[in-house]
N, C-alpha and C positions, 0 to 999 in steps of 0.2 A: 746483645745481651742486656744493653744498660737499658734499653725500651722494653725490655721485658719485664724487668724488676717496677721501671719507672711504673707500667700499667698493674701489677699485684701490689706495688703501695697506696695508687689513687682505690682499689678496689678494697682493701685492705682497712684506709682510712673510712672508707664511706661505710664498712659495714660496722666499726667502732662506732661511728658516732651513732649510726639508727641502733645499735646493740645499749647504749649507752642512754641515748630518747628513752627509749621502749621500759626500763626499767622504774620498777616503784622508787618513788623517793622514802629513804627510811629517816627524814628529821620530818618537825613539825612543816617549820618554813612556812612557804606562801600556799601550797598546797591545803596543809592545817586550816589559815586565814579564810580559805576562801569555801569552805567545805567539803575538800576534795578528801578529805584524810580518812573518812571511812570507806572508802572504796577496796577492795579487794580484786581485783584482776585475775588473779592466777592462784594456783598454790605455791608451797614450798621450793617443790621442786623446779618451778619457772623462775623464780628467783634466783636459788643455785646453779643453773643452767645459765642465764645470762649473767652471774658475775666468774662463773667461767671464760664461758665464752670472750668477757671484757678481757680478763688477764691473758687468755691466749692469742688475740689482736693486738692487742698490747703488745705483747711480744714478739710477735710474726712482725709487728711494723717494726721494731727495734732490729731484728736478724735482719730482714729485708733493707732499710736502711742500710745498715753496714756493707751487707754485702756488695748493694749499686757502688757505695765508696768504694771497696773494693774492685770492683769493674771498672770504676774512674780511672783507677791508679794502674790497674795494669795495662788498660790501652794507653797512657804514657809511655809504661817501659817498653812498650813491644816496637817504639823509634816512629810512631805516628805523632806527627808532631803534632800541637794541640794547643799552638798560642791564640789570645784572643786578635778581634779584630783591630783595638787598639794598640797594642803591643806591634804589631806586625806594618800597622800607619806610622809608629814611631821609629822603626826601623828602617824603614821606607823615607823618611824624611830627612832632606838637608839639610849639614849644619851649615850655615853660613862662613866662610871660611877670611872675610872680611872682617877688620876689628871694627866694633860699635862704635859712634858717634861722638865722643866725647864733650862736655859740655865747659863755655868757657871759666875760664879762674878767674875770681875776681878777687883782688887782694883788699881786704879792709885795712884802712889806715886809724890805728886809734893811736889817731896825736891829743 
């Protein structure tokens, strides 16, 4: 389940950002600068349509997020255990049961 979400967030993300490309810039900006600012691409309605479209990826990546966390969390509780590889090297590991080395004392004499 969690590779299923994983792959509608990559597909999800990648149509945000070309939905997000593809739009007119509405400031001056570098656009202005460089002569691009009378252009006209589309009507109205194409503009309306893709800042839809931005809010509803938007939000489909916010739902979709969530809910993989939520797919995280419950294959935890369902008793699959789910430590990393470090954690499970640390457990694996001896304590040495020997006391440390100690180093010598040396007494300063301030005569």
């Amino acid at each position: 389940m969690y590779a299923i979400f994983s792959v509608l967030i990559v597909i999800t993300c990648v149509l945000l950002v070309l939905v997000v490309l593809v739009q007119n810039p509405k400031g001056g900006g570098l656009s202005a600068t460089f002569g691009g600012g009378n252009q006209v691409m589309g009507v109205k309605k194409t503009a309306d349509f893709l800042e839809k479209a931005t809010w509803y990826l938007a939000i489909a990546l916010l739902v979709l997020s969530l809910a993989s966390n939520f797919t995280i969390s419950s294959l935890n509780s369902d008793g699959i255990q789910n430590q990393s590889i470090i954690q499970e090297q640390l457990d694996e590991t001896a304590i040495p049961t020997e006391a440390l080395p100690s180093l010598p004392i040396q007494e300063s004499s301030t005569e």
